[in-house]
C-alpha positions in Angstrom: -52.8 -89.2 -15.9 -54.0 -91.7 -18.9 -54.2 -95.4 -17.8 -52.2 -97.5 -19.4 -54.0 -100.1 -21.7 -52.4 -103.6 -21.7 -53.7 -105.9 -24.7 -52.4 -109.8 -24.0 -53.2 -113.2 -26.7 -51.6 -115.8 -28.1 -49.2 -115.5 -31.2 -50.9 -114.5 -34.3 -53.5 -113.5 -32.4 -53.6 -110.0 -33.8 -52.5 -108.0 -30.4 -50.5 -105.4 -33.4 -53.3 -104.6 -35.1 -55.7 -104.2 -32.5 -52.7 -101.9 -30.6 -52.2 -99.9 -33.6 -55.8 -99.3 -34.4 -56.7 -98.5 -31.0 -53.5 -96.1 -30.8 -54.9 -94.3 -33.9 -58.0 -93.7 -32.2 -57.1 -92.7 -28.9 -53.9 -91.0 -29.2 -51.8 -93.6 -28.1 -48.5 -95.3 -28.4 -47.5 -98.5 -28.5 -45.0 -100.3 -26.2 -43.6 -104.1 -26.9 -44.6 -106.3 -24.1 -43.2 -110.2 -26.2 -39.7 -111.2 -24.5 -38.7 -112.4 -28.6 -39.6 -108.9 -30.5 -36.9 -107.1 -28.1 -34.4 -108.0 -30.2 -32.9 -106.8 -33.8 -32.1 -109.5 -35.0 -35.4 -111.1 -36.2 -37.8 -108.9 -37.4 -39.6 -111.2 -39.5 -39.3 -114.4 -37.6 -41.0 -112.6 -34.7 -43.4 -110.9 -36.4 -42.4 -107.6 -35.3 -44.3 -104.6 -36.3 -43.6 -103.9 -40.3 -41.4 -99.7 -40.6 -45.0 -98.9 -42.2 -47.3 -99.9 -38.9 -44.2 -97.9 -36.8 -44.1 -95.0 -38.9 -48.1 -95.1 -38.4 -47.9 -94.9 -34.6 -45.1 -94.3 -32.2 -43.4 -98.1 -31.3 -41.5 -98.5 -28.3 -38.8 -101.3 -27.1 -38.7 -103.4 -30.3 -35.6 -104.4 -32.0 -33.9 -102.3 -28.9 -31.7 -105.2 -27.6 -28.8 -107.5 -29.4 -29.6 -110.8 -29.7 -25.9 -111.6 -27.8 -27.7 -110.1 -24.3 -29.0 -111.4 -21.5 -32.6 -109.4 -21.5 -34.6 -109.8 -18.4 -38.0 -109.5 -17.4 -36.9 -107.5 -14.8 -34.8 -105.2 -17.5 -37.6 -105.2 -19.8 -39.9 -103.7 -16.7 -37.8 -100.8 -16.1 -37.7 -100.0 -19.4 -41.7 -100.1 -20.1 -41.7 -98.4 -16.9 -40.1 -95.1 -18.6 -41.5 -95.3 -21.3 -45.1 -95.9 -19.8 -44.1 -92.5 -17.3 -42.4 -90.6 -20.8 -45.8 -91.6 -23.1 -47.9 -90.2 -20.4 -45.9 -87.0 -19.4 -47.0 -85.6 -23.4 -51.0 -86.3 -22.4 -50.8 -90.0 -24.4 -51.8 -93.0 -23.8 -49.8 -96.3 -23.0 -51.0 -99.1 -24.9 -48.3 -102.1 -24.1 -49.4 -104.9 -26.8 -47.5 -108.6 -26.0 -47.9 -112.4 -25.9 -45.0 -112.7 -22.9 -47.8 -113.7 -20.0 -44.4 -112.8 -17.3 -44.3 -109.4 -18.4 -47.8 -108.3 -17.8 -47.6 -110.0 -13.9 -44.7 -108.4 -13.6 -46.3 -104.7 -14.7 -49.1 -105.3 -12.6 -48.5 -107.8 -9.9 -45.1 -106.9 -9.1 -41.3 -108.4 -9.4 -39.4 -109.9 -6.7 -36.2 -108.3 -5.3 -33.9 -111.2 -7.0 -30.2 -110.8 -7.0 -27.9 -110.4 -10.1 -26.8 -113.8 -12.1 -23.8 -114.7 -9.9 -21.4 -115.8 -12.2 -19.2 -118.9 -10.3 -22.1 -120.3 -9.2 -23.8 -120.2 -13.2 -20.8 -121.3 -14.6 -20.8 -124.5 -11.9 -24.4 -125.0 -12.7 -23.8 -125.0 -16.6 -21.6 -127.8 -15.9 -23.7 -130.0 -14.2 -26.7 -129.2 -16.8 -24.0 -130.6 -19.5 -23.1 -133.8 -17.5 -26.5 -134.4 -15.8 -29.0 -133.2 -18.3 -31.7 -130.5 -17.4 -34.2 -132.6 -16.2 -32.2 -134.1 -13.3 -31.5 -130.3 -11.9 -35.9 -129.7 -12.6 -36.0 -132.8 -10.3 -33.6 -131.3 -7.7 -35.7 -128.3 -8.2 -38.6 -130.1 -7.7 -37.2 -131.4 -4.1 -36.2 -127.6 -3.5 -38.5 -125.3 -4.6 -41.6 -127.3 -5.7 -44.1 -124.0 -6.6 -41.3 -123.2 -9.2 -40.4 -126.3 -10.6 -43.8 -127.2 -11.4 -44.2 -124.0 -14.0 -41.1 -125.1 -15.7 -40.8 -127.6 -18.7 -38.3 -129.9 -17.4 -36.0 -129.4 -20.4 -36.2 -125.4 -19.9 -32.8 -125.4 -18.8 -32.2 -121.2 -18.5 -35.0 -121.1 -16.3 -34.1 -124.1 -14.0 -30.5 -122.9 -13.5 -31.7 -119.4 -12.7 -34.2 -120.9 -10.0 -31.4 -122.7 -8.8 -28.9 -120.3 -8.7 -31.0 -118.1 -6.8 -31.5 -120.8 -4.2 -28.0 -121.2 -3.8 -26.7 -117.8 -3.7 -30.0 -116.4 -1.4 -31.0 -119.2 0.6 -34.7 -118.2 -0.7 -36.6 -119.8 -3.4 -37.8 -117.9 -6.1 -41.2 -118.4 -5.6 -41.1 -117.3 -1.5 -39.4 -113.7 -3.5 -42.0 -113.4 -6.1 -44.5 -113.8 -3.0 -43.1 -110.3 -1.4 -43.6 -108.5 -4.5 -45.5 -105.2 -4.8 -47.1 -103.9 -8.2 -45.2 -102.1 -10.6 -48.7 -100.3 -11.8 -51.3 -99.8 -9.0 -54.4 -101.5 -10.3 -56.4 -98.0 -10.9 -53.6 -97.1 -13.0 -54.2 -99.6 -15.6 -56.7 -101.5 -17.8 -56.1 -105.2 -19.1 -57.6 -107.5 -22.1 -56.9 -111.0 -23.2 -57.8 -112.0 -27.1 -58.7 -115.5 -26.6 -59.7 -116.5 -30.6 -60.9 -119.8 -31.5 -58.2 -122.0 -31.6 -58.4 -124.2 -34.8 -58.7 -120.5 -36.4 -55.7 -119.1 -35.1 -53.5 -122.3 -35.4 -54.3 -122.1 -39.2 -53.0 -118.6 -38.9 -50.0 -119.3 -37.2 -48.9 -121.7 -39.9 -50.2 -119.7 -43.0 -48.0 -116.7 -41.2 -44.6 -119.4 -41.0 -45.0 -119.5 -44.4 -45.4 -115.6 -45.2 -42.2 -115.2 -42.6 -40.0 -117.8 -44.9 -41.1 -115.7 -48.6 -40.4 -112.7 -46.7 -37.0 -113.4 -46.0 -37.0 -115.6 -42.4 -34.2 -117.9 -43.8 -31.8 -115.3 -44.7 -32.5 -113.3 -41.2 -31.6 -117.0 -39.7 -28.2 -116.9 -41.7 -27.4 -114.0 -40.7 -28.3 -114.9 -37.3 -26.6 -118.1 -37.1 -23.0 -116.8 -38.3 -22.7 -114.8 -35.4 -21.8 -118.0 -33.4 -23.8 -117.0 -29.9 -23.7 -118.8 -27.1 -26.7 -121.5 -27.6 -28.3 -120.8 -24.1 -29.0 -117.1 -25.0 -32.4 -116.2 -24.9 -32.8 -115.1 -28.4 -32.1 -118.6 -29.1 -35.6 -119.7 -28.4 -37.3 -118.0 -31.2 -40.2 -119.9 -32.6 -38.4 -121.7 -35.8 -34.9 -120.4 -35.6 -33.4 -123.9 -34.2 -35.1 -125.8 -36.5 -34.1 -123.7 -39.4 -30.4 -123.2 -38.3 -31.2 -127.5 -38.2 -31.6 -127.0 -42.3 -29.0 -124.4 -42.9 -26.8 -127.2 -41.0 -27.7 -129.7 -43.5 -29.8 -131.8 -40.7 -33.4 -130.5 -42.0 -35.1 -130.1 -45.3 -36.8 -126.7 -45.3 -40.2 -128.2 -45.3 -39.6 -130.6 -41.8 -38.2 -127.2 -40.4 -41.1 -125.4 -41.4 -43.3 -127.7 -40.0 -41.3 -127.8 -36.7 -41.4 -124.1 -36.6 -45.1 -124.3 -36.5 -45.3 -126.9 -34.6 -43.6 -125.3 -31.7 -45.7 -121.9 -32.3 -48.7 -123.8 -31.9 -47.7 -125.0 -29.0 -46.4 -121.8 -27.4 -50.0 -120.3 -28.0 -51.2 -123.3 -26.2 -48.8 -122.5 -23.4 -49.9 -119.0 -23.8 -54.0 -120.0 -23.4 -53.1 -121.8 -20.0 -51.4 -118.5 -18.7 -54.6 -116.3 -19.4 -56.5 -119.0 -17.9 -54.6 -119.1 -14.9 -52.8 -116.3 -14.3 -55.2 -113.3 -15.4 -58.7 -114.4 -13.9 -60.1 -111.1 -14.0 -58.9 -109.8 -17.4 -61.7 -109.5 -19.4 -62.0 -111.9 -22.7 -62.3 -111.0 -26.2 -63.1 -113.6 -28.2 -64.4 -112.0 -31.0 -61.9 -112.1 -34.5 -62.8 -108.9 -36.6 -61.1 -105.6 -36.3 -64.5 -103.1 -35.8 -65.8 -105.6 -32.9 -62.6 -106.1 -30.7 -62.4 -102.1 -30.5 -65.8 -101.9 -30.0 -65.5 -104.7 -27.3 -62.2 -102.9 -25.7 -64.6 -99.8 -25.5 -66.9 -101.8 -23.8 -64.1 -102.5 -20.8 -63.4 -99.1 -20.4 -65.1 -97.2 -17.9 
């Protein structure tokens, strides 16, 4: 059986090309492991794979989802799951490229046993997020289920209503769950790298790539997007730049201050996205190295 190859970095970090070339060279194909590229609805604002880099290598699980569902990690690993099993049933290799740190623990660490969103007890939670804020329910989290709370941004609102909607439909914390969990992938079955560029370098990519995302179209995707009228807790919703540019379509931005919020939040995300690698995958090896011919080589160089 080939071992699946799991590439992980920052936005903009050039996981895509890296996956592609590599998938080119060893007969791979490629498998979307980035929570936002799921969905159809932003191709360009996500920087999804162009229909030229899919039709040069088989793509899997992007644009598969509408923006209007709920997509879980715990969705998202079943479905890499097949397609990891149906890639290496015709003798290729897996290559899952992604920024979404949750994903890869998830693939390789395991996911807890958590129960179905219960919808009373959401609805009552929603409620209270509305007339107490999110940050008073992250401090009740914070009394409850302290391991949790402390990963959470204290305005990440989906997150702290799932943690405590799990506590009170369960009795368990999510945290004492994710601590039963067994690997999705046994650890000989896979191989992992992190890209971890220099970080002035890549923030200048990430906002010279806003601005190729808003010539190529990003506004009009946003539109589109907006006058669909979903429910603003959706995940989809949190795209990098979509709230601040549904902010100018609203009349409340110019398009330059939503541009520069747009890449103000990506640069913080990849920030976010640097801590995880630090913390969460110890043993990955790093590749710090920017040009094309040296992270293959380097990727090589991890395989045994």
């Amino acid at each position: 059986m080939t071992r699946a190859l799991l590439i992980m970095g920052p936005t903009a970090s050039g996981k895509s090309a890296l996956a592609l070339a590599l998938a080119e060279r060893l007969g791979g194909e490629i498998v979307n492991a980035d929570s936002m590229q799921v969905y159809r609805d932003f191709r360009i604002l996500t920087a999804r794979p162009s229909l030229e880099e899919e039709a040069q290598a088989p793509h899997h699980l992007y644009g598969h989802v509408d923006a209007g569902a709920l997509y879980s990690t715990g969705r998202w690993l079943s479905d890499a799951l097949v397609a990891i099993a149906d890639i290496q049933a015709r003798g290729r290799m897996p290559i899952l490229a992604g920024g979404t740190g949750l994903y890869f623990k998830a693939l390789t660490e395991g996911l807890a046993d958590i129960p179905a969103a219960d919808p009373e007890t959401r609805a009552e939670l929603r409620a209270r997020a509305e007339r107490e804020g999110a940050a008073a329910l992250h401090a009740e989290l914070a009394a409850r289920d302290p391991v949790t709370a402390a990963r959470l941004e204290p305005n990440d609102a989906p997150r702290i209503l799932r943690a405590l909607e799990v506590l009170e439909t369960t009795g368990e914390s999510i945290s004492a769950l994710h601590a039963a969990t067994k690997p999705a992938l046994a650890r000989g079955a896979w191989a992992g790298v992190a890209l971890t560029p220099e970080r002035d370098a890549l923030y200048a990519s990430i906002n010279a790539r806003f601005e190729k995302m808003l010539e190529a179209g990003a506004l009009d995707e946003v539109r589109a997007f907006a006058g669909r009228g979903l429910d603003p807790a959706l995940p989809a919703m949190k795209a990098h730049g979509a709230p601040a540019l549904m902010a100018h379509l609203r009349g409340e931005l110019s398009l330059d201050e939503a541009a520069e919020i747009g890449r103000r939040d990506t640069r913080r995300y990849a920030k976010r996205q640097f801590t995880w690698i630090g913390g969460q995958m110890p043993d990955w090896p790093r590749i710090a190295v920017e040009a094309l011919p040296e992270r293959i080589e380097a990727v090589f160089a991890t395989m045994p």
